[in-house]
C-alpha positions as CSV (number, residue, x, y, z in Angstrom):
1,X,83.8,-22.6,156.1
2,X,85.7,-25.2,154.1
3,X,89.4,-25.9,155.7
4,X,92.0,-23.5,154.4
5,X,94.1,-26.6,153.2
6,X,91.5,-27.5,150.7
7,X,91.6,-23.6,149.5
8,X,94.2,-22.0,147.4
9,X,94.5,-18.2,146.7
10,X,95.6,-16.8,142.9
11,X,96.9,-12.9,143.0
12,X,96.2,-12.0,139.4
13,X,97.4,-9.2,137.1
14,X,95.2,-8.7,133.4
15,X,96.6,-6.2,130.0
16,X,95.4,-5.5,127.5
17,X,91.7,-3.6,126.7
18,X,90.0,-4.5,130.2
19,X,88.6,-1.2,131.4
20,X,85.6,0.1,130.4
21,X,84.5,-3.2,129.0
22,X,83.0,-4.7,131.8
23,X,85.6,-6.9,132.9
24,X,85.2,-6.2,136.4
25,X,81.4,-7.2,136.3
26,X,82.2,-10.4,134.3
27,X,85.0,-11.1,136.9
28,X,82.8,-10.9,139.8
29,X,79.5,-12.8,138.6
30,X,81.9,-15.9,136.8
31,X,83.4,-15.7,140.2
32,X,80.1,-15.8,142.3
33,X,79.1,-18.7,139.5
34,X,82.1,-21.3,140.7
35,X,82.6,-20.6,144.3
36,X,85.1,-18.6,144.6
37,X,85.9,-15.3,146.9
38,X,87.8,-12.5,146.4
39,X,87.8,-9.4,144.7
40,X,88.8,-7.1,141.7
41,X,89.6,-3.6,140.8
42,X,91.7,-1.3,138.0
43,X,94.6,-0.5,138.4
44,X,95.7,3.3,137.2
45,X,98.1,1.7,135.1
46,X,95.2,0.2,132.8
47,X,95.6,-3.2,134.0
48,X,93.1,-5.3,136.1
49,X,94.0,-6.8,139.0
50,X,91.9,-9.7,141.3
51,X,92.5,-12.0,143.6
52,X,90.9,-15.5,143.7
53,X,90.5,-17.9,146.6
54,X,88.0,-21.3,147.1
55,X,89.1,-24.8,145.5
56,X,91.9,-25.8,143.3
57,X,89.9,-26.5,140.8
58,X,87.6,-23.6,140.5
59,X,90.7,-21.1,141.5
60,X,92.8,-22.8,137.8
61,X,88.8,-22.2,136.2
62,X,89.3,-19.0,137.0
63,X,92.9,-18.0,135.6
64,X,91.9,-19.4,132.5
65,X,88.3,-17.5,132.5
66,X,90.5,-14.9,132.8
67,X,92.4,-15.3,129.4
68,X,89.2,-13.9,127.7
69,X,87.4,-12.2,130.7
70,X,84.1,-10.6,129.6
71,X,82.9,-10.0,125.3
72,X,84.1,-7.2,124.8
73,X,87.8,-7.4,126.2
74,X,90.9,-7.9,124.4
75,X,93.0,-9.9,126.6
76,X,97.2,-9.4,126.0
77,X,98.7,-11.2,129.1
78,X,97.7,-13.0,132.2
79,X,99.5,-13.3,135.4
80,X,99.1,-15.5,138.1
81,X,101.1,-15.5,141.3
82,X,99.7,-18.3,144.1
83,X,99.8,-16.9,147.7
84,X,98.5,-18.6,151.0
85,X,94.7,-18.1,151.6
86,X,93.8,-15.2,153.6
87,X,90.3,-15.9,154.0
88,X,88.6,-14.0,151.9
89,X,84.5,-14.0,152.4
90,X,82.2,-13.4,148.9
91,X,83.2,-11.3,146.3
92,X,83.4,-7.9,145.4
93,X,84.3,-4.8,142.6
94,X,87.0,-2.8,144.5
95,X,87.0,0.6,143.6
């Protein structure tokens, strides 16, 4: 495992039409793509919310991935708190 000081950790909170249009799936294969662990899940409140540890780099990738998400979305707002890495291990759909 890489050494947590090289990692950063993103707690992130997506509106905007991001249920039922594969979001989640999109989330966790871009995800899978650069690197990066974590997980994502809806929220009852129709919002999307993931977490996001690995790289700098790949973890900013991410956020902004995030902006448009998967095809079908309609992204409103993006937000982005950074917390310290908890060591999160692949990545998964949270249900």
């Amino acid at each position: 495992m890489a050494d947590e000081s090289d990692r950063t950790r993103a707690h992130v909170f997506v509106s905007g039409t991001v249920q039922g249009v594969y979001y989640r799936a999109n989330t966790r294969d871009t995800a899978q793509e650069k690197g990066i662990d974590g997980w994502v899940r809806n929220l009852d409140d129709g919002r999307v919310e993931a977490v996001f540890e690995g790289p700098d780099e790949a973890v900013e990738s991410m956020i902004e991935w995030c902006h448009t998400g998967s095809p079908a979305a309609a992204v409103e707002n993006v937000e982005a708190e950074f917390e310290v890495p908890g060591g999160e291990s692949g990545f998964e759909i949270r249900y």
